[in-house]
C-alpha positions, 0 to 999 in steps of 0.5 A, a space after each residue: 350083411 354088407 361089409 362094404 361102403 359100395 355094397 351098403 350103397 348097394 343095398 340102399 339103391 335095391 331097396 329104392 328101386 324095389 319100391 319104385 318098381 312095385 308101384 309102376 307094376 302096380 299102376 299097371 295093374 290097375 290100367 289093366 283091370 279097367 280094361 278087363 272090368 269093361 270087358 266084363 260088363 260088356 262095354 265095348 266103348 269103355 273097354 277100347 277107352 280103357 285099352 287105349 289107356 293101358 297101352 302107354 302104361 305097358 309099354 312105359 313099363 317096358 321102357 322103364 325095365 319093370 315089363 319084358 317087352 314079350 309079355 307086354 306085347 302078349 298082354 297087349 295082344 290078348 286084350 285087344 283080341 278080347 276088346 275087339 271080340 265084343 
């Protein structure tokens, strides 16, 4: 257990952010299972809409520290290849 003031505060703060953190990689998550659920129906028009939806979301997760830039961009790329490929 913490012992100190700063180390409480410490442990508060985590326990925020971790939440806050969950649900950005939540709502990611959910913007990119759109996309893969119009790949999966075949939907070329609702996957590049929904593509273009999931770009922001991923690079916002990058932004905010919740996404290393690599796997946003490797996640990014691998969806387009796939959109472009129908």
């Amino acid at each position: 257990m913490a012992n100190t003031p700063q180390a409480r505060k410490r442990i508060r703060r985590n326990e925020t952010r971790a939440l806050i953190n969950g649900n950005r990689l939540s709502r990611i998550r959910t913007f990119v299972k759109k996309v893969e659920a119009a790949l999966a129906g075949g939907d070329k028009d609702a996957a590049a809409a929904a593509l273009k939806e999931a770009q922001p979301e991923l690079q916002r997760g990058v932004a905010r520290g919740v996404l290393h830039k690599n796997t946003a961009s490797r996640k990014l790329s691998r969806l387009t290849k796939r959109v472009s490929a129908l």
